[in-house]
Residue frames relative to the residue before (quaternion, step in Angstrom):
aa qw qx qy qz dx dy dz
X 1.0000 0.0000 0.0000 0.0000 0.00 0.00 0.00
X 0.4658 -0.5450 0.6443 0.2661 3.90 -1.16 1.24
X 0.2419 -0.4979 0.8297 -0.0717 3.38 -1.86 0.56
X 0.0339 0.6135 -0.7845 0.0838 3.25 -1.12 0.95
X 0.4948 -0.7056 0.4952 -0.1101 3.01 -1.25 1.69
X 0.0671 -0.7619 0.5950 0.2470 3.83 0.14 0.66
X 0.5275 -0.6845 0.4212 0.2752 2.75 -1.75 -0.27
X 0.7020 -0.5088 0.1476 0.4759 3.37 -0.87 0.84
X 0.0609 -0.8533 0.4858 0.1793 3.94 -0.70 0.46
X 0.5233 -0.6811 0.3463 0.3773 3.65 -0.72 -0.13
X 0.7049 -0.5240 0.1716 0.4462 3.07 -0.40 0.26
X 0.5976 -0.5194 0.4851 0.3712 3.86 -1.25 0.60
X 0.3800 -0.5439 0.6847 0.3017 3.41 -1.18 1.12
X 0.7852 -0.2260 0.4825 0.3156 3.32 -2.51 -0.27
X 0.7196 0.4426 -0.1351 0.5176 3.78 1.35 -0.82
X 0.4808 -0.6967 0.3952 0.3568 3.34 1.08 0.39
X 0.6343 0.5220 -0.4185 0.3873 3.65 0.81 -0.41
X 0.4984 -0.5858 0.5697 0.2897 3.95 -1.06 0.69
X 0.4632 -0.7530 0.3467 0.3135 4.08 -0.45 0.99
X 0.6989 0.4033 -0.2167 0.5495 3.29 0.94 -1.93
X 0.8286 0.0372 -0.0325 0.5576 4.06 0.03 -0.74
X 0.3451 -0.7426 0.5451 0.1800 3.44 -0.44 1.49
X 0.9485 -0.0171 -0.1142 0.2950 3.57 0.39 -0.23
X 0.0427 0.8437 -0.5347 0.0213 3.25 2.28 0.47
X 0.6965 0.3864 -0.4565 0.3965 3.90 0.04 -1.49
X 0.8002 0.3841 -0.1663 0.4296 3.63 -0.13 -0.93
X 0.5916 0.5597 -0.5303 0.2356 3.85 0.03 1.07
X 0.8321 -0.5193 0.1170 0.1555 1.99 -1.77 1.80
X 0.8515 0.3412 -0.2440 0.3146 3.29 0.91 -0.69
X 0.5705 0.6061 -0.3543 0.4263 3.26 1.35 0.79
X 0.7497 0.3656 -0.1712 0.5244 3.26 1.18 -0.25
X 0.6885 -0.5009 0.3799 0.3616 3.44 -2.09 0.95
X 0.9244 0.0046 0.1536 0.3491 3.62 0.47 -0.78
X 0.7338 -0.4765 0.2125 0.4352 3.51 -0.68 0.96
X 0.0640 -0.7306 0.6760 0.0722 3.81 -1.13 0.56
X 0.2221 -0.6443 0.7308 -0.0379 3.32 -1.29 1.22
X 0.4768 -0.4901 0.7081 0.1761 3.36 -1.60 1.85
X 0.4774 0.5739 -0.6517 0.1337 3.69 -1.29 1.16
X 0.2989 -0.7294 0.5683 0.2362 3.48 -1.19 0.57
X 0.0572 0.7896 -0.6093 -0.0446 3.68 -0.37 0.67
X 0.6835 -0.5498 0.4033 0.2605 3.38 -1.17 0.20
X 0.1822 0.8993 -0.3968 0.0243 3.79 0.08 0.55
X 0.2155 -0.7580 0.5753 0.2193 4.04 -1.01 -0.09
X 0.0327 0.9107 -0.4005 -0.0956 3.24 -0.76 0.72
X 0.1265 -0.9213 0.3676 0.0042 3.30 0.27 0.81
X 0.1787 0.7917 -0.5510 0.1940 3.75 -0.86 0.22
X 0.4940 -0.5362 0.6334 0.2592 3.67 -1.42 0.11
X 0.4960 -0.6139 0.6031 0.1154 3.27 -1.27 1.66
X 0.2514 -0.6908 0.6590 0.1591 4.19 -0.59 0.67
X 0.6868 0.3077 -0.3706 0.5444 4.08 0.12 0.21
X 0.9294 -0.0556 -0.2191 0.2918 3.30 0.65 0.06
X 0.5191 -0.7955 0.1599 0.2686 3.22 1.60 0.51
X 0.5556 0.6986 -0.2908 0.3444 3.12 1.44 0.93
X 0.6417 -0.4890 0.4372 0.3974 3.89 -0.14 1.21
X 0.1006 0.7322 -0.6733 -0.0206 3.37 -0.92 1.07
X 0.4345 0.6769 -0.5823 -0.1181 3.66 -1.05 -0.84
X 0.3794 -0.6417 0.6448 -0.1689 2.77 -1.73 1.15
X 0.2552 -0.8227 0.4936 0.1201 3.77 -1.14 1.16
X 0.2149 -0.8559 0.4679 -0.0472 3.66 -0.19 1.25
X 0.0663 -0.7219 0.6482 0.2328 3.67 -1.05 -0.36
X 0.6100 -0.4379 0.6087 0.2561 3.28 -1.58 0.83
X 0.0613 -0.6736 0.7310 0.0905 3.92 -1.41 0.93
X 0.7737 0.0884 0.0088 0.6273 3.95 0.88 -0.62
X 0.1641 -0.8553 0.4748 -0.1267 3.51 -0.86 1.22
X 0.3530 0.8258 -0.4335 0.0749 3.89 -0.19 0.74
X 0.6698 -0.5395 0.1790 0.4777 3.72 -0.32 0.48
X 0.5843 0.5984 -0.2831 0.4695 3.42 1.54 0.17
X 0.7547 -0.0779 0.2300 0.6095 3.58 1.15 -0.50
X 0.1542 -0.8400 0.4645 0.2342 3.08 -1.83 -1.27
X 0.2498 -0.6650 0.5588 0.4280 3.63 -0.13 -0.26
X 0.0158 -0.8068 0.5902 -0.0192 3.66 -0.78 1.26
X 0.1065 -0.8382 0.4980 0.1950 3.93 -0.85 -0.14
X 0.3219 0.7472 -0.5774 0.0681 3.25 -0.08 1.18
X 0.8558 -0.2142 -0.0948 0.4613 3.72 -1.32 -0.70
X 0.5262 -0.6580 0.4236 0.3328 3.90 -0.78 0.67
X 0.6628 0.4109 -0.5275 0.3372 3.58 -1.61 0.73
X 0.0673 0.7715 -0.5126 0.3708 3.71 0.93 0.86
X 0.3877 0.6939 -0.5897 -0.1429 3.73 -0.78 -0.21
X 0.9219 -0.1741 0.2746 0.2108 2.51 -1.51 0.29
X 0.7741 0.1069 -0.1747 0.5990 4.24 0.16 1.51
X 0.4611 0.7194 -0.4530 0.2542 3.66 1.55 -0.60
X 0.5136 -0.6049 0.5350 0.2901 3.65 -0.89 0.60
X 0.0564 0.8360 -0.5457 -0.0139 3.97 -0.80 0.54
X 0.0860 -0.7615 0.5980 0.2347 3.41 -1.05 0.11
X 0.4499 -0.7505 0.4836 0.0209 3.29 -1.02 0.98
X 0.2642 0.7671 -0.5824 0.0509 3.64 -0.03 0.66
X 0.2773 -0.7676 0.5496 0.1784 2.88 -1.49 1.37
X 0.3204 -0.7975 0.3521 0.3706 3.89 0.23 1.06
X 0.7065 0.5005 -0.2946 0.4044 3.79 0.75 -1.20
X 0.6045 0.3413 -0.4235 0.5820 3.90 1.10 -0.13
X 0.2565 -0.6532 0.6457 0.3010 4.14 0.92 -0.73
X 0.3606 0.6473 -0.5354 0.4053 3.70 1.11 0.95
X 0.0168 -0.7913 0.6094 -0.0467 3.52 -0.85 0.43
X 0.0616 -0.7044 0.6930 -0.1406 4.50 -0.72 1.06
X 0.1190 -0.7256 0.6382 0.2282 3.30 -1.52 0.61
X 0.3694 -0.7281 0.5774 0.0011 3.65 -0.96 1.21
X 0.1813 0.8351 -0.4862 -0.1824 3.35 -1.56 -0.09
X 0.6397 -0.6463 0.0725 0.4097 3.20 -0.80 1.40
X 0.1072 -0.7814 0.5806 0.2020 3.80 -0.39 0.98
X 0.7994 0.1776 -0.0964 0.5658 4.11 0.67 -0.13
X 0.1603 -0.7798 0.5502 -0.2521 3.40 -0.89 1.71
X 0.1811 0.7694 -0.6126 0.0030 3.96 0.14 0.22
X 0.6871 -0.5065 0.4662 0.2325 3.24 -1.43 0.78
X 0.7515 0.3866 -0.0442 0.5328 3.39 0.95 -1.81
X 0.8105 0.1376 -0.3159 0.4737 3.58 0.32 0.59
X 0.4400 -0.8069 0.3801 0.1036 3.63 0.81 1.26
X 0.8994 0.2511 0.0359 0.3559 3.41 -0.43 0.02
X 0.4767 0.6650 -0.1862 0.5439 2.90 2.14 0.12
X 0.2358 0.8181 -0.5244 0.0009 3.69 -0.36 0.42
X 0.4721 -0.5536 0.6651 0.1681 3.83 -1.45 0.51
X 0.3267 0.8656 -0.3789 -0.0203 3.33 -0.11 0.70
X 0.3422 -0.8698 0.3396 0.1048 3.86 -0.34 0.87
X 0.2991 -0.7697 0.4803 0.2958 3.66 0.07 1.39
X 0.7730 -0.3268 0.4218 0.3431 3.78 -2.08 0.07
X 0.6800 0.0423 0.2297 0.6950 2.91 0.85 -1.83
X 0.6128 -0.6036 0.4949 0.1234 3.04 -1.51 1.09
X 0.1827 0.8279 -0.4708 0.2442 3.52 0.04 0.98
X 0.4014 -0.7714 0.4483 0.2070 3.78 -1.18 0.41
X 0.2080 -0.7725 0.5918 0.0994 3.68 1.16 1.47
X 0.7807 0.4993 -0.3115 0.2103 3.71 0.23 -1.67
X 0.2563 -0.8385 0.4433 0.1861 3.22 1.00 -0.63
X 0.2561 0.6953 -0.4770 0.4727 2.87 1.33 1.77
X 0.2182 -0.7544 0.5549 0.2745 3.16 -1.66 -0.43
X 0.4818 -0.7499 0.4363 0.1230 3.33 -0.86 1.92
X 0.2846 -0.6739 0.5907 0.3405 3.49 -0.84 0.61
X 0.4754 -0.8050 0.2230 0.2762 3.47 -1.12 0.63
X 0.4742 0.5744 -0.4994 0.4425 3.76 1.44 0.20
X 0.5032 -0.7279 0.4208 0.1998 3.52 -1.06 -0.10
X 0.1113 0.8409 -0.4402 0.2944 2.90 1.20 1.66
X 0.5613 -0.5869 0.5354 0.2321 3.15 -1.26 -0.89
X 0.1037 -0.9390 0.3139 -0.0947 3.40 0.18 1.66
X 0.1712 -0.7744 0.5524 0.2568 3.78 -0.16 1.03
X 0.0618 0.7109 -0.6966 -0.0746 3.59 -1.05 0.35
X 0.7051 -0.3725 0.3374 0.5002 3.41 -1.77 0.82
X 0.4801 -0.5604 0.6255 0.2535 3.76 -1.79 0.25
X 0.1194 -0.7837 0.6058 0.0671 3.22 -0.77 1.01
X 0.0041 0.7965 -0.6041 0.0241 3.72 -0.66 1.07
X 0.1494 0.6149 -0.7535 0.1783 2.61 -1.81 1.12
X 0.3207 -0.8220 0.4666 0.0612 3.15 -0.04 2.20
X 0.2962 -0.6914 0.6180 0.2285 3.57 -1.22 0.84
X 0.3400 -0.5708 0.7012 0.2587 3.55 -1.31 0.36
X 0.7465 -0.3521 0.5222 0.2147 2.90 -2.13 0.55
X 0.6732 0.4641 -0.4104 0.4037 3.56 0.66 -1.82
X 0.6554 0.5958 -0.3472 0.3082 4.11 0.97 -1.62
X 0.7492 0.4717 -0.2777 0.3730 3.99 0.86 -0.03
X 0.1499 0.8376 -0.4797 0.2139 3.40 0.13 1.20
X 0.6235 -0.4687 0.6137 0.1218 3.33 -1.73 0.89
X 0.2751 0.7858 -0.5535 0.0210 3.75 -1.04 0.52
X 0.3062 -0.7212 0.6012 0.1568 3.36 -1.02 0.58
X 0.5071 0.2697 -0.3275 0.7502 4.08 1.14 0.11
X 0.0777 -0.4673 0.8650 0.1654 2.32 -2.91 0.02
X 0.5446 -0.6797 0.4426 0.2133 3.14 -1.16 1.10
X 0.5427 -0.7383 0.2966 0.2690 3.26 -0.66 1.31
């Protein structure tokens, strides 16, 4: 399967909308299915491959569709790493891997589920456009991103 790679953007204003190209990541005509602007609350968690140690790490979701997401949580991801995704407030959970990774915006990831599936517990409109929806916040602290070498039993 091809990957198409957006291109690097700048950061998200306070309005969720990207300034210079409101929706370069998310057009319509590259992709399997509709994306919806939403921040949800997420954990992501998974085994580092260079050095084999248990990570997980709390993130939010910037763009969301039944295929994946663009998510931002703690930085050094790369690019093919295996993830699990849990969404805590649905108790929904999908394992993904990272299909887009840029050097220059850290902490940023493109990510593609196993199996298409609707973790968010939204509703997709059904052409394959490009969907604002209200912004949903729920600010992460610093303390909520962390590094482990256990998993609680």
């Amino acid at each position: 399967m091809e990957y198409l790679e957006p291109k690097p953007q700048p950061a998200i204003d306070e309005s969720g909308i990207f300034p210079s190209e409101p929706m370069a990541w998310a057009r319509a005509n590259e992709r399997r299915s509709s994306r919806l602007l939403l921040s949800v609350r997420i954990v992501v968690s998974g085994t580092n491959p260079e050095n084999g140690k248990d990570f997980e790490a709390a993130g939010k979701t910037l763009v969301v569709n039944k295929h994946g997401a663009l998510i931002q949580t703690m930085g050094g991801l790369k690019r093919g790493m295996a993830i699990f995704v849990t969404v805590p407030s649905r108790d929904q959970s999908a394992w993904a891997h990272i299909v887009w990774a840029n050097p220059a915006d850290e902490g940023r990831y493109g990510i593609e589920f196993e199996t298409p599936q609707n973790v968010w517990g939204v509703h997709f409109p059904p052409d394959n456009g490009v969907h604002l929806s209200p912004e949903i916040t729920d600010p992460i602290t610093p303390d909520e991103t962390r590094s482990t070498t256990e998993r609680p039993c």
